[in-house]
TIFI-64670 format. One line per 4 residues: their letters; for each residue x, y, z of N, C-alpha, C, O. Coordinates in steps of 0.1 Angstrom, whole numbers, plus 5000, padded with zeros to 4 digits. Layout:
TIFI-64670
a> X/Y/Z/X/Y/Z/X/Y/Z/X/Y/Z  ...
end
This chain:
TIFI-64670
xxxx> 8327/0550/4906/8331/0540/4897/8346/0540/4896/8354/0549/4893  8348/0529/4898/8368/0530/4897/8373/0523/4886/8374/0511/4885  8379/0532/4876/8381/0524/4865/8396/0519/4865/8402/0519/4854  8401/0515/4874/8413/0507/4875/8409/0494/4882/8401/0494/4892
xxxx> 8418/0481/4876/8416/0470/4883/8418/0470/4899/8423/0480/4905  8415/0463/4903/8415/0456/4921/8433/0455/4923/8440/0449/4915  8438/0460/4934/8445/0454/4933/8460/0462/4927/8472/0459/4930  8458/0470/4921/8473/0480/4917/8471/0494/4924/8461/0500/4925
xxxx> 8485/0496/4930/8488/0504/4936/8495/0514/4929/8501/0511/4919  8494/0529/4934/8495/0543/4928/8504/0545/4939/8501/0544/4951  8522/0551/4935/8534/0559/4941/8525/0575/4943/8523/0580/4932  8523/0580/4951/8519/0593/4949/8529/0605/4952/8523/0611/4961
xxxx> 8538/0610/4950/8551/0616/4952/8546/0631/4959/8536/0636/4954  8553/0636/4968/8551/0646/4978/8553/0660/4970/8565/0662/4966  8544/0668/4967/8541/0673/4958/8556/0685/4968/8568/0686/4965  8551/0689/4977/8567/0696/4983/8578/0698/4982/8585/0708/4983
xxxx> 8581/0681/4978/8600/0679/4974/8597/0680/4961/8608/0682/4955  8588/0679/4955/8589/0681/4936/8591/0698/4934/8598/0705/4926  8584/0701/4945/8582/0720/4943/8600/0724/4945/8607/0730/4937  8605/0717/4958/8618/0719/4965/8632/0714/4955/8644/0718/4955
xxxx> 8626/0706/4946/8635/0704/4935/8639/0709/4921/8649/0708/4915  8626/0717/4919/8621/0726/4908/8633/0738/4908/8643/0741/4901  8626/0744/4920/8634/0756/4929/8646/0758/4928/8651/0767/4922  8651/0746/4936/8670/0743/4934/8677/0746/4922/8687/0753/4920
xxxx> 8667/0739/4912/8672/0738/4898/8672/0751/4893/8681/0754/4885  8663/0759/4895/8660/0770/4893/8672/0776/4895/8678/0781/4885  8677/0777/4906/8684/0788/4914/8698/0787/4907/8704/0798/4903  8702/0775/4905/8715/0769/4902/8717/0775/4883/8727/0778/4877
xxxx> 8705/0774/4879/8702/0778/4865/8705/0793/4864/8715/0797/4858  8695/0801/4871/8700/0816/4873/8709/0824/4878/8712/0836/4876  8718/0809/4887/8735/0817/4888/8742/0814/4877/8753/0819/4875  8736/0807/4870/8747/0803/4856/8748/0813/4849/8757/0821/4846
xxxx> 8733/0813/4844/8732/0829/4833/8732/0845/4845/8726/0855/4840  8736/0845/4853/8735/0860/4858/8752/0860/4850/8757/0866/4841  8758/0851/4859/8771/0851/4859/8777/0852/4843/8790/0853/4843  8771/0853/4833/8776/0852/4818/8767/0863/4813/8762/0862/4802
xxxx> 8764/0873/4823/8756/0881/4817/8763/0896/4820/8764/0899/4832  8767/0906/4810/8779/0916/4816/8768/0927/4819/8757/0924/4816  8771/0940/4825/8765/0947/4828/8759/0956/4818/8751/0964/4820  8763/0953/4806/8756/0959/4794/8744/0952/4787/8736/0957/4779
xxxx> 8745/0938/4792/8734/0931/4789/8735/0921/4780/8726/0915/4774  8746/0919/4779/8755/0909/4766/8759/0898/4777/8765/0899/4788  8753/0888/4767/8760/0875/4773/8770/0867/4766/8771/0874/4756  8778/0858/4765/8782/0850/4752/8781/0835/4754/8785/0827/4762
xxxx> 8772/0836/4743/8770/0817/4745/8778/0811/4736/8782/0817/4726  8780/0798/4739/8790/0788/4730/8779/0778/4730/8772/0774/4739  8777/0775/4715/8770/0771/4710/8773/0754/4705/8785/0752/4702  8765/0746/4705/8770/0732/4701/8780/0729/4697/8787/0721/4703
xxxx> 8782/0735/4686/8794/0733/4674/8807/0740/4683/8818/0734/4683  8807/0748/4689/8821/0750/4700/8818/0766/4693/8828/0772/4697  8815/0771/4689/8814/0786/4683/8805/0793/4693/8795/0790/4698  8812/0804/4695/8810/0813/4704/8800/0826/4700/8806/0832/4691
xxxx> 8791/0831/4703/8779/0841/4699/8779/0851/4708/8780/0847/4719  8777/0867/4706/8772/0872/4717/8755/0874/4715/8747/0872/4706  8754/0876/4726/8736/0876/4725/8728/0885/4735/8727/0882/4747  8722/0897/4730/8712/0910/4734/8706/0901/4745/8700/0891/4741
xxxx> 8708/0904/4759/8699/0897/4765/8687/0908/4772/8679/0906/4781  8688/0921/4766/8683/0931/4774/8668/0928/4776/8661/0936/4784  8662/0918/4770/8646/0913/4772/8644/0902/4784/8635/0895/4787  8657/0905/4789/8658/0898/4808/8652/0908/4818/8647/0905/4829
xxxx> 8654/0919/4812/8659/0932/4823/8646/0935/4828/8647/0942/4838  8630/0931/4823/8617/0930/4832/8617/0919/4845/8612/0921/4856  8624/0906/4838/8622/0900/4847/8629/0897/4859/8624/0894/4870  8645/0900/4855/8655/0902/4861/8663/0914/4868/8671/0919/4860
xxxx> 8663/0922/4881/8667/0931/4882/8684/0931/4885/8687/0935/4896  8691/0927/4879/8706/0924/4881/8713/0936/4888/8713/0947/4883  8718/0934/4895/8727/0945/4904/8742/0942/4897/8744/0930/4894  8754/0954/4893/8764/0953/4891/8771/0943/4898/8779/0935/4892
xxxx> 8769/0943/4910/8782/0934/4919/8776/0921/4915/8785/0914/4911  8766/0917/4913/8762/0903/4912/8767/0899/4896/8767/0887/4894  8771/0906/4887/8774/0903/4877/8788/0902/4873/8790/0898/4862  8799/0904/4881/8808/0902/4885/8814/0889/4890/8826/0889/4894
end
């Protein structure tokens, strides 16, 4: 039983380049925060208002195995 009219057509988008776009974004995301992240595990974020925070990121350190040079 087809519960859509006669007649309309469905874009079905390549599930591939959705996966290949995800990824990118991914990657580009995780050079941002490695790069603001010091070898002690402190990052500092600037927050909306222009005020600057540091922030414990040590609850990365399961998922993330950061090598010194890369933090640099």
């Amino acid at each position: 039983m087809n519960a859509c009219p006669m007649g309309d057509t469905f874009d079905i988008g390549d599930p591939e380049e959705d996966i290949d776009t995800v990824v990118s974004q991914m990657k580009e995301l995780n050079k941002k925060v490695s790069a603001r992240v010091t070898s002690k595990g402190v990052a500092t974020v600037v927050k909306g208002n222009g005020t600057k925070k540091q922030l414990n990121v040590s609850w990365l350190k399961p998922y993330y195995r950061l090598e010194s040079k890369s933090l640099n």
